[in-house]
C-alpha angles and dihedrals in degrees: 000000000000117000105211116190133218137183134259128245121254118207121197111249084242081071093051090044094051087050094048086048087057107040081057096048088240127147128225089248088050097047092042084048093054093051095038102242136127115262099249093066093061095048093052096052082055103054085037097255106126118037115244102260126212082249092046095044082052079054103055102037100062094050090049100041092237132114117275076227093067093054092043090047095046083046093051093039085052097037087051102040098051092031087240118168115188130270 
């Protein structure tokens, strides 16, 4: 038997954040709120626009309860696997 393998997806963080907004019942303007940002940065890490900074993924990670280093890794694997640079 022949083990062929393939590789894995790879979501942009804006996916996972989408899904963490959700799971906690939060809107895009609350959550920008929380992270003090305009709206329209959130919505673009959502829809894979802006890349996730050091200073965002700070951002992000103490509103959510998780590690900056989790938003910058999930950012490098995307930004690596679909070749993706940045807007």
């Amino acid at each position: 038997m022949s083990s062929k393998l393939v590789a894995a997806e790879v979501f942009p963080p804006g996916e996972h954040l989408a899904d963490e907004l959700a799971a906690r019942g939060w809107t895009i303007p609350h959550f920008a709120e929380l992270i003090g940002q305009p709206v329209h940065v959130v919505a673009d890490v959502l829809d894979a626009q802006i890349e996730v900074t050091p200073d965002l993924a700070a951002a992000i990670s103490s509103a959510l309860g998780t590690s900056a280093q989790l938003w910058l890794n999930l950012e490098q694997a995307y930004r690596s696997h679909s070749g993706a640079h940045g807007a």
